[in-house]
ZAPA-479829 format. One record per residue (C-alpha): residue number from 1; chain; x, y, z. Coordinates in Angstrom, 2 decimals, always signed. Each point is the difference from the previous one (the first is absolute). Layout:
BEGIN
+-----+-----+---------+---------+---------+
! seq ! mol !       X !       Y !       Z !
+-----+-----+---------+---------+---------+
! NUM !   A !       X !       Y !       Z !
...
+-----+-----+---------+---------+---------+
# end
This chain:
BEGIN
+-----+-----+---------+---------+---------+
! seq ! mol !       X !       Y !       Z !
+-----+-----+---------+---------+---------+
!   1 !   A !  -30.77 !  -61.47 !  -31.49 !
!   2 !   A !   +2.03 !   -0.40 !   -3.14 !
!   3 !   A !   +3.28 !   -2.76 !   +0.13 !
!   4 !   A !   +2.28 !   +3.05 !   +0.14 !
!   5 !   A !   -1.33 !   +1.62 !   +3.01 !
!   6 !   A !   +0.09 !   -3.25 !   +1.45 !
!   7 !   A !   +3.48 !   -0.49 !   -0.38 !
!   8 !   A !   +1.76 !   +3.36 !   -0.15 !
!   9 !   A !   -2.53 !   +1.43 !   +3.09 !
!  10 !   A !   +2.63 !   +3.31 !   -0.90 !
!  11 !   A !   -2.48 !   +0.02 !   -3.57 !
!  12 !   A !   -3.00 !   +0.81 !   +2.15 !
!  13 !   A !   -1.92 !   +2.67 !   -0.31 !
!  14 !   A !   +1.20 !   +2.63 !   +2.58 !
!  15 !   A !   -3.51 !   +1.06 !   +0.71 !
!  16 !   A !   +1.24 !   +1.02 !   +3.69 !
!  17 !   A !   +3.19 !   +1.66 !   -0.96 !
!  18 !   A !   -1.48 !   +2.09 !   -2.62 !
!  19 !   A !   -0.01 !   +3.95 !   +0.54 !
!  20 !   A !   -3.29 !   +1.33 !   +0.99 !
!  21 !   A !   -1.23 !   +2.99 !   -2.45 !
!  22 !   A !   +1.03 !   +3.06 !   +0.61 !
!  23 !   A !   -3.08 !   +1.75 !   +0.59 !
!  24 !   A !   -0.09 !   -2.52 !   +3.41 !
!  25 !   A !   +3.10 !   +1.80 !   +1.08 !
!  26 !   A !   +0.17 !   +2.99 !   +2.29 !
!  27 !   A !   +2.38 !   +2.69 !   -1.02 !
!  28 !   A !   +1.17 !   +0.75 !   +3.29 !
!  29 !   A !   +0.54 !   -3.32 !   +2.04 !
!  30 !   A !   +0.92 !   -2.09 !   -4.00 !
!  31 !   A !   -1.90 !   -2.21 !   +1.35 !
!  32 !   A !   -3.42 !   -2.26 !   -0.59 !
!  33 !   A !   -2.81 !   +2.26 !   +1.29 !
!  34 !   A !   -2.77 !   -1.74 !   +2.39 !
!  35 !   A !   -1.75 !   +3.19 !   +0.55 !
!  36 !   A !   -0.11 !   +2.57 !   -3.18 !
!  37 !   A !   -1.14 !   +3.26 !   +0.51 !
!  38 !   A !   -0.06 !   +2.90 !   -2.78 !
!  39 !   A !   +1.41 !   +3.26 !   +0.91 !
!  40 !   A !   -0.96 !   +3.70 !   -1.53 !
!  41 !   A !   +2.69 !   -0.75 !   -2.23 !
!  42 !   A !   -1.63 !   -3.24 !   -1.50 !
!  43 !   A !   +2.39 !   -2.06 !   +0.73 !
!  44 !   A !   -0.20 !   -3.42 !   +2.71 !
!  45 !   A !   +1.68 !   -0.46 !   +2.32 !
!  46 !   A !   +0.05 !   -2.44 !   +3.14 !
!  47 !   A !   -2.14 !   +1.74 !   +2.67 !
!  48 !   A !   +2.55 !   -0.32 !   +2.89 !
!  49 !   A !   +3.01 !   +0.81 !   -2.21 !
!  50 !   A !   -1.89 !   +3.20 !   -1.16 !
!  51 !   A !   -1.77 !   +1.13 !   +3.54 !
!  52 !   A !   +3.46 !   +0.05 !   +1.13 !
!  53 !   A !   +1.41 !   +2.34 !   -3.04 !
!  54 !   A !   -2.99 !   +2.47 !   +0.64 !
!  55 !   A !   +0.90 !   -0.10 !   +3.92 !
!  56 !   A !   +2.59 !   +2.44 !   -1.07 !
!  57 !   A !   -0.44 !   +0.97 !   -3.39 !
!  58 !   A !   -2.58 !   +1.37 !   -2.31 !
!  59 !   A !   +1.47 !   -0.77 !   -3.62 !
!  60 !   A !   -0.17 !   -2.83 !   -2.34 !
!  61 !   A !   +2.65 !   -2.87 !   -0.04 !
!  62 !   A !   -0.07 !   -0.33 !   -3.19 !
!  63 !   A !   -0.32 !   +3.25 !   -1.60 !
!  64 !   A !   +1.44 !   +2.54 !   +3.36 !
!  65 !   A !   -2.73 !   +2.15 !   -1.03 !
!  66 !   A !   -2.41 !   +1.26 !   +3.19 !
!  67 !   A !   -3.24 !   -2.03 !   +0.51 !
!  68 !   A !   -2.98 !   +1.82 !   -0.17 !
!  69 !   A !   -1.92 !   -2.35 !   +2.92 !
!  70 !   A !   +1.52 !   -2.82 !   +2.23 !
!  71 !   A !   -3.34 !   -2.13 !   -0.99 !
!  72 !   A !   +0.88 !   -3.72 !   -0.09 !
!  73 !   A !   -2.67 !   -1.77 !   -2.22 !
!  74 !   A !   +0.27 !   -3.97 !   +0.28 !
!  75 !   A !   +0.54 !   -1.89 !   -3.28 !
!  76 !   A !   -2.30 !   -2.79 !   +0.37 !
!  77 !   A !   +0.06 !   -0.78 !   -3.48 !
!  78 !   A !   +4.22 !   -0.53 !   -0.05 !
!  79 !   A !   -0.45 !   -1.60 !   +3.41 !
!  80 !   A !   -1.97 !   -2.82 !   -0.86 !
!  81 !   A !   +2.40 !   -0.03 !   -3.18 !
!  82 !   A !   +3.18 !   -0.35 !   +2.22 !
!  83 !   A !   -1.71 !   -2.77 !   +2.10 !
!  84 !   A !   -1.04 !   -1.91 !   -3.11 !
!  85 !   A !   +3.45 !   -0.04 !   -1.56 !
!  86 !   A !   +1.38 !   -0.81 !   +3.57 !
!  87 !   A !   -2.70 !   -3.15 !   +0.35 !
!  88 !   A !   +0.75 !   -1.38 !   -3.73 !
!  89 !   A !   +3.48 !   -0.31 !   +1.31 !
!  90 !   A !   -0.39 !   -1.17 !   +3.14 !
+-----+-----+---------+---------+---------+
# end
């Protein structure tokens, strides 16, 4: 720990306040996703957040064009990703 951080704690490194990537956020909720899912439109989104936008409609949220499947495919890869990032600021 350098002298400065030390004695100005403010000069720390805001590892815990910094903004997570955007690619960890979901488009609907603007918020950290815990479980990613891809939609037809290949976007993610956060599974519960996008279950309960198909429960009554069948486009995109980010485009408004129609979907051609309600398929939910899991992003393991941006999962593990999120929970990384999440544990190197914990």
């Amino acid at each position: 720990m350098s002298l400065l951080v030390f004695l100005c704690p403010s000069q720390a490194p805001a590892a815990r306040e910094e903004e997570p990537p955007a690619d960890f956020i979901c488009p609907i909720t603007t918020e950290l996703m815990v479980d990613p899912v891809m939609a037809a439109d290949g976007h993610a989104y956060e599974r519960t957040a996008m279950e309960r936008w198909l429960a009554t409609k069948s486009t995109s949220p980010m485009t408004g064009e129609a979907l051609e499947h309600t398929f939910l495919s899991t992003i393991h890869v941006l999962r593990r990703q999120i929970r990384e990032w999440q544990q190197a600021r914990a």
